[in-house]
C-alpha distance (Angstrom), angle and dihedral (degrees) to the residues before:
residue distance angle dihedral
X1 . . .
X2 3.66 . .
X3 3.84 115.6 .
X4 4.21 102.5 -105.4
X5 4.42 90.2 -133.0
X6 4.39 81.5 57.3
X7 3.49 92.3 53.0
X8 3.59 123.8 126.1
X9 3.71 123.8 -148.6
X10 3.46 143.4 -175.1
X11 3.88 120.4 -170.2
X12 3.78 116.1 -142.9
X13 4.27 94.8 -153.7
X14 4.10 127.6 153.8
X15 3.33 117.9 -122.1
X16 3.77 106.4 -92.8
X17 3.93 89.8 -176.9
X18 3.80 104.1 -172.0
X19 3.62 118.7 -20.0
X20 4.51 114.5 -106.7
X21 3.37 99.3 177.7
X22 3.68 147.1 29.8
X23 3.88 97.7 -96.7
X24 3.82 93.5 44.1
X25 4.06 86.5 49.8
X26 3.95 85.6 52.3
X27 3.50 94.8 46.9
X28 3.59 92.6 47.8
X29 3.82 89.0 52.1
X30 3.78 88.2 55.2
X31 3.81 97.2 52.9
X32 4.08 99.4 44.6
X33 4.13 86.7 43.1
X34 4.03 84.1 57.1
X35 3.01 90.7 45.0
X36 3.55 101.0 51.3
X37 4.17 88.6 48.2
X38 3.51 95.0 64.1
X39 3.76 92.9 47.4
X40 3.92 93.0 48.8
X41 4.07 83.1 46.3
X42 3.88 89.6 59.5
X43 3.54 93.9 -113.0
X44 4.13 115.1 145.6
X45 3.55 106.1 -127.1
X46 4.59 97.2 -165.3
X47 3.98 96.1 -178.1
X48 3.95 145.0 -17.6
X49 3.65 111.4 -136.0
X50 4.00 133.7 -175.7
X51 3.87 113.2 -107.6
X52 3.86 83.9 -106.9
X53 4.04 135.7 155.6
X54 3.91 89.4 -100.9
X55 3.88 92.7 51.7
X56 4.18 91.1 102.0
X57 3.48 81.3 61.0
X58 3.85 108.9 50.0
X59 3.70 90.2 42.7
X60 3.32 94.0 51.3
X61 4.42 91.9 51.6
X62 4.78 81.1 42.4
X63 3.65 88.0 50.4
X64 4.11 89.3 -166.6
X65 3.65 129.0 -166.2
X66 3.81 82.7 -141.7
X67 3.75 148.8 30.2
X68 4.08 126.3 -152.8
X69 3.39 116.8 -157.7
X70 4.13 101.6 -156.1
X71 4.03 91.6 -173.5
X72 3.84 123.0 174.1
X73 3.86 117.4 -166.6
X74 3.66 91.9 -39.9
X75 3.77 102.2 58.8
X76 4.17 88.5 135.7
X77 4.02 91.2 66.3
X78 4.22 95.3 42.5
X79 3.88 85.9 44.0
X80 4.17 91.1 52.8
X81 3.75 86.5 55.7
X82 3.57 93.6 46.4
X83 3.79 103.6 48.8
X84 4.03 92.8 46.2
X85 4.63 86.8 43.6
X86 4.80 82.8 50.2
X87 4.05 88.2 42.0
X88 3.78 104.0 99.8
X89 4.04 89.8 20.4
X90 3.86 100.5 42.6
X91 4.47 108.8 -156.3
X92 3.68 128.5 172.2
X93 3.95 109.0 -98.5
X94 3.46 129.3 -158.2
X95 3.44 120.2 -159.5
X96 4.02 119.4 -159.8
X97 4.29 110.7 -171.3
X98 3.83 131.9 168.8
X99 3.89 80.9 -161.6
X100 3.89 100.9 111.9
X101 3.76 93.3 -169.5
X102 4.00 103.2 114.4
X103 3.19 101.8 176.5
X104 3.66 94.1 105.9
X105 4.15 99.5 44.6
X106 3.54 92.7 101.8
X107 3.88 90.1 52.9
X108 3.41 93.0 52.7
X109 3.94 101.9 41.9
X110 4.02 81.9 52.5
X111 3.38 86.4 54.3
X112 4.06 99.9 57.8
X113 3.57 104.8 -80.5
X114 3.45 107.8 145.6
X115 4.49 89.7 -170.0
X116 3.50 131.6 7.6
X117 4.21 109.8 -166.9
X118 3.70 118.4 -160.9
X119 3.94 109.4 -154.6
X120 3.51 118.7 -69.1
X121 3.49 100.5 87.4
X122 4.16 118.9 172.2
X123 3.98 108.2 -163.5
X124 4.36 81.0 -133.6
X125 3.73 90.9 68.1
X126 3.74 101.0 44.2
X127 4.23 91.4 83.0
X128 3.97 85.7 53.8
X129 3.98 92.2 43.3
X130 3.70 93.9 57.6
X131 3.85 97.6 33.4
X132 3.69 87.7 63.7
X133 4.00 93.8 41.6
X134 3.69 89.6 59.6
X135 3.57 89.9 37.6
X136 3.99 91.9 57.7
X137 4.17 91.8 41.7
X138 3.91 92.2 50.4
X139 4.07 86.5 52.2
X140 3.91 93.8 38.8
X141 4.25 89.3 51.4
X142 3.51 85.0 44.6
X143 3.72 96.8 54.7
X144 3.90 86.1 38.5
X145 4.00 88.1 51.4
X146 4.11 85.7 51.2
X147 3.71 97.9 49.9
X148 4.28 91.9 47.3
X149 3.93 84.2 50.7
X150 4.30 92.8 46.2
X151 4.42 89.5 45.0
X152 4.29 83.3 41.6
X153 4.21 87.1 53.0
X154 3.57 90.1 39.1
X155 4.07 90.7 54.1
X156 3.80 94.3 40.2
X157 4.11 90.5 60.8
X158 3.57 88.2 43.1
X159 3.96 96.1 62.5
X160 4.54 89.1 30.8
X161 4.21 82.7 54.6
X162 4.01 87.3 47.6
X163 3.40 97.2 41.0
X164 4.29 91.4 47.4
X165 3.91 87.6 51.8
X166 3.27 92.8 55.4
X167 3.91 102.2 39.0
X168 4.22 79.1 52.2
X169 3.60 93.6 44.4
X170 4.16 102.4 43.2
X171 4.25 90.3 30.4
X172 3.47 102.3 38.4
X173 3.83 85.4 -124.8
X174 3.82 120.8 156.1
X175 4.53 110.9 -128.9
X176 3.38 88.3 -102.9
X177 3.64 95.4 54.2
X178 4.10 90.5 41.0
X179 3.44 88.1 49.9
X180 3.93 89.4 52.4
X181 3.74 88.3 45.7
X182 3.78 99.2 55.2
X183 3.59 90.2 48.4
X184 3.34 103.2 55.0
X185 4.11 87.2 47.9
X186 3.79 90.9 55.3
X187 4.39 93.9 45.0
X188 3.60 83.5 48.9
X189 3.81 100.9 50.3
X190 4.14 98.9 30.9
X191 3.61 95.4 -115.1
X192 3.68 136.6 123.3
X193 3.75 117.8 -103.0
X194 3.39 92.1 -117.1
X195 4.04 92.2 60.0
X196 4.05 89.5 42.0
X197 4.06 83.4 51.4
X198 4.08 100.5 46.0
X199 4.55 83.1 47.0
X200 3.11 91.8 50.5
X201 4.06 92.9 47.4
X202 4.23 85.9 46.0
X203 3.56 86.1 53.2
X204 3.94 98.6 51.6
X205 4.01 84.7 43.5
X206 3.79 85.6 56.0
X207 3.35 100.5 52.0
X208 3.94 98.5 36.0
C-alpha cells in the first residue's frame, strides 16, 4: 500500500466562483475546509479539475494515486464523468457530498467508489477515510486480478483439451500421449502450452 503523506490527489470540485448566497458561502466553506484537511494530513493535492469531457485526459497526464470527488447536490452527474475518465485506468475515489439524498450510494459504490462521505466531515477523520479507501481498492484489484487469472486458466484448458482431441483424433495418439506431445512442442519453442495449443488450433483452421 502506498504510504498516505506520498499520496497523490486530484480533487474533482465545481467551480463555486464567489459565493452569492448563504448556501453557496456554506458550501464553499465545506470545500476549502476539505481541502485544507488533506493538506494538514500531508497528503499532496497536484490539481483540482471540473468533472468535464476532457477529464480522461488530464488524469491520465496527473497520473494520481487518488481521486476526490468534492460534489455539491449533484454528486450523480460529477460521479458519471468520473467513473467513465477511471475506466481503462481504474483509482480509488473518494467522494465527499453535503447532498443527503442516498438513494443513489449503492449505484455509485457499484460503480468503483471506494467512500462516499455525507457532510459532517472532521479534518481528524480524513487520514482514516482514505486509508481505508485505498485499503478496499488494493483488495478489490486484487480480487479483480484473481478472477482475470481463474477466466485466463479456464481459457488455456479450453484450447490444451482442443488441441489433445485433435492430436488423438488426426495422430491416432492416446491423451496421455497428446498431452506428452504438446509439451514437448511448447519446452522446445519457450512458450506456454496454452500458446503451443491455440497455434496449433490456427494451424488446423488453416488447413481445414
Amino acid at each position: 500500500m502506498t504510504p498516505s503523506h506520498s499520496l497523490r490527489l486530484v480533487i474533482i470540485a465545481p467551480d463555486l466562483g464567489l459565493p452569492t448566497d448563504a448556501a453557496a458561502q456554506l458550501l464553499a466553506d465545506r470545500s476549502r475546509q476539505l481541502r485544507i484537511g488533506l493538506l494538514e494530513n500531508g497528503y499532496n493535492i497536484v490539481a483540482v479539475l471540473p468533472a468535464d469531457t476532457f477529464l480522461n485526459e488530464r488524469l491520465g497526464q496527473l497520473a494520481p494515486d487518488m481521486i476526490i470527488v468534492d460534489a455539491e447536490s449533484d454528486a450523480r452527474d460529477a460521479l458519471e464523468h468520473v467513473v467513465v475518465a477511471t475506466r481503462d485506468a481504474r483509482r480509488p475515489i473518494v467522494l465527499f457530498t453535503n447532498d443527503e439524498d442516498t438513494t443513489h450510494v449503492k449505484d455509485a459504490v457499484a460503480a468503483g467508489v471506494s467512500a462516499y462521505i455525507v457532510a459532517g466531515l472532521s479534518p481528524e477523520r480524513i487520514r482514516a477515510i482514505l486509508d481505508v479507501a485505498m485499503a478496499r481498492f488494493e483488495h478489490e484489484q486484487d480480487l479483480r486480478r484473481e478472477l482475470a487469472d481463474a477466466r485466463s486458466e479456464l481459457q488455456n484448458r479450453k484450447l490444451i483439451d482442443r488441441a489433445k482431441a485433435l492430436l488423438m483424433q488426426r495422430q491416432g495418439l492416446s491423451e496421455e500421449a497428446a498431452y506428452a506431445r504438446l509439451r514437448k512442442a511448447a519446452m522446445d519453442k519457450g512458450l506456454k502450452l496454452g500458446e503451443v495449443a491455440q497455434r496449433m488450433l490456427d494451424v488446423a483452421d488453416l488447413l481445414a
